[in-house]
N, C-alpha and C positions, 0 to 999 in steps of 0.2 A: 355438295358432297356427292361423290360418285354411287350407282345403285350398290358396289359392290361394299365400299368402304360403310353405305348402311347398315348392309346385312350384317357384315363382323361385328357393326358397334349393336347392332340391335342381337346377335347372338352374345354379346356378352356381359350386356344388360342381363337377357334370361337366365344365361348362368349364374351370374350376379343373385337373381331375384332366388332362384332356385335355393342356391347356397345359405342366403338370409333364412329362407322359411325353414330350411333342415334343423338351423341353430335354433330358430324361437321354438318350434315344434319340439323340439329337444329339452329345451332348458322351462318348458310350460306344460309340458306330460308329466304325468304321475309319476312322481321316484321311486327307486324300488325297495324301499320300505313302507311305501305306503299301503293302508290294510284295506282289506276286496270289501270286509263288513262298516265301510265307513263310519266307525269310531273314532271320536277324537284320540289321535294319541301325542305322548308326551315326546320332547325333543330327547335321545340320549343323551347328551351334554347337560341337560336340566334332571337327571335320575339318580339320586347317592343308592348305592347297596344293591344294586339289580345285576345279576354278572352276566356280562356280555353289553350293556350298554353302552358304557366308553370306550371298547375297543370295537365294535362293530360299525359304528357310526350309522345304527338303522335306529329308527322311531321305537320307543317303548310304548307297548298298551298291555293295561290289565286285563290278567287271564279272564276275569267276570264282563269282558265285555267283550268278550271271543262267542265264537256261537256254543250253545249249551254242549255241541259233542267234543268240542277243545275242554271243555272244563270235565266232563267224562274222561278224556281221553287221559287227561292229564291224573285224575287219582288211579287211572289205571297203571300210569308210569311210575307215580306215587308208590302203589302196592304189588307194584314187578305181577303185574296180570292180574289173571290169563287174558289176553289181545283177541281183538274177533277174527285179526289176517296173523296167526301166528308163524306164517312163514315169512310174512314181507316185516311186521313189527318188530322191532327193538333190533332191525340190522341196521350194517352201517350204511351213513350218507355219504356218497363221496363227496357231495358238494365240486360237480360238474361245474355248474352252470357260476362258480364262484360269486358266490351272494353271499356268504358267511364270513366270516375271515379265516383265512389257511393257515390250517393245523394238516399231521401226518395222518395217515390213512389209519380210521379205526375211531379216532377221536369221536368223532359224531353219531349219534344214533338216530333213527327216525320213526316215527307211530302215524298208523292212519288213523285221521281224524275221519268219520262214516258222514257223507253225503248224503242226510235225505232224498232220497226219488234215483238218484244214483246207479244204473246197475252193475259198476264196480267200484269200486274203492273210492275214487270221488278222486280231487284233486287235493283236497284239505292234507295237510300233514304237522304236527310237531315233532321238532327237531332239537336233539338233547347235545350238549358237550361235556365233555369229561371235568370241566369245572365248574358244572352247575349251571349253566347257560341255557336256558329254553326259548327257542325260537318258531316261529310261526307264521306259515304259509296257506293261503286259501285259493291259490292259483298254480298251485305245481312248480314250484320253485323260482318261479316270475320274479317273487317279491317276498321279503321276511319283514317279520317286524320281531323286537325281541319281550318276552312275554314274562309280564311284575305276576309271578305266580303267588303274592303276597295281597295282591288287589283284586 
């Protein structure tokens, strides 16, 4: 074999190998609904009566296993306030980064969940839908999971 006809077959081995690791790397990383607080959570497809589970296709966990300031945050969305960022709480989500499932502009609301040690807002967020849907982020929009505010 010629040096040169090495070189192509050993350059496209590498790309070869490159291309392999992209996939496994991929398909072996954290999904994104997986939760930052490493809780076990439930598969949506295995959750009757949770809204937003079967169409969202992200992992259900119950609110009691979200950190203590989601479970605050949440009787504050409960009792419509008063929010400690009352200019950033209860606007809308545009749902940028589309992790939710798309609805029209407005649909969505968002609440900051407070980051101990934190010196602003933290990343923590739940995010509400107009049809009762509570979702939950501890990474800034990375990843949801949707949240059994009944558990």
């Amino acid at each position: 074999m010629s040096p040169g006809r090495r070189l192509s077959v050993a350059l496209v081995g590498l790309i070869a190998l490159v291309v392999i690791g992209w996939f496994v790397k991929d398909t072996t990383s954290s999904t994104p609904g997986s939760d930052p607080s490493k809780a076990p959570a439930t598969s949506a497809a295995a959750v009757q009566g949770v809204p937003g589970a079967k169409t969202s296709g992200l992992d259900v966990q119950a609110l009691s296993k979200l950190p203590a300031e989601a479970v605050k945050t949440w009787k504050l969305i409960e009792s419509n306030g008063p929010f400690p960022y009352p200019r950033n709480d209860g606007v809308t989500f545009q749902n940028r980064e589309k992790r939710l499932p798309n609805k029209d502009s407005g649909y969505y609301k968002e609440y900051t969940v407070p980051t101990p040690g934190s010196p602003d807002r933290g990343a923590r967020r739940i995010v509400t839908g107009s049809e009762k849907e509570v979702f939950y982020t501890g990474d800034h929009y990375s990843s949801f999971v949707v949240v059994d505010v009944a558990k």
